[in-house]
N, C-alpha and C positions, 0 to 999 in steps of 0.2 A: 818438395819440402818448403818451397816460400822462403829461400835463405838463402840471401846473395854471398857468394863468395869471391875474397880479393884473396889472387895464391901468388905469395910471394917466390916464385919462380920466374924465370924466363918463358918455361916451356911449360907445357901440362900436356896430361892421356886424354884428358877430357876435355877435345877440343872443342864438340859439339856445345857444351856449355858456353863455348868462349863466343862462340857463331850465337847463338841465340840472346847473348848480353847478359846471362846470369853468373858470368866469371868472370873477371879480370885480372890478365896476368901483369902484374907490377913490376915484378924484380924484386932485389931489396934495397930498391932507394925510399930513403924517408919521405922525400918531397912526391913521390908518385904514391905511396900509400895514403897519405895523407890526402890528400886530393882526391884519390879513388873514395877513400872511407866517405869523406867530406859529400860525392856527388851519390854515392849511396844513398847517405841521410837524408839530403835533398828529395831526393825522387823516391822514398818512401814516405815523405810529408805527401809529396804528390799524388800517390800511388800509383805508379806509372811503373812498380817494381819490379814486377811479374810479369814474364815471359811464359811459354809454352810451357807441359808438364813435358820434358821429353823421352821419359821412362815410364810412362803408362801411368795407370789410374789406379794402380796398387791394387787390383784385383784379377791378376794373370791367374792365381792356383783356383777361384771359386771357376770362370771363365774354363779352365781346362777342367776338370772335373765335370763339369756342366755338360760340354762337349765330349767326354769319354765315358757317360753316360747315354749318351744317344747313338754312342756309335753303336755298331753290331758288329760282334768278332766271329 
């Protein structure tokens, strides 16, 4: 999606996000979201924002269908 996110948690499910730089868990301190927000902005002047897709390429259902056409039952 192209869309960094800052989760005001300690913890998150989605750690793989946090491993590839497209999360950052804050907490809820004002001084650490603010600075999170802050280095966001920065490195989207940059474009330097964007990490891996790490859920595909949004076309798993054409991909299976494709393949369960070839198969032979």
């Amino acid at each position: 999606m192209k869309t960094r996110c800052i989760t005001l948690r300690d913890t998150t499910e989605w750690v793989e996000t946090v491993r590839v730089g497209t999360n950052t868990l804050v907490g809820a301190d004002k001084d650490a979201i603010l600075k999170e927000a802050n280095r966001i902005i920065g490195a989207e002047r940059e474009d330097n924002l964007f990490a891996e897709n790490l859920f595909g390429d949004g076309r798993a259902a054409k991909k299976i269908i494709q393949h369960i056409k070839k198969t032979e039952f």
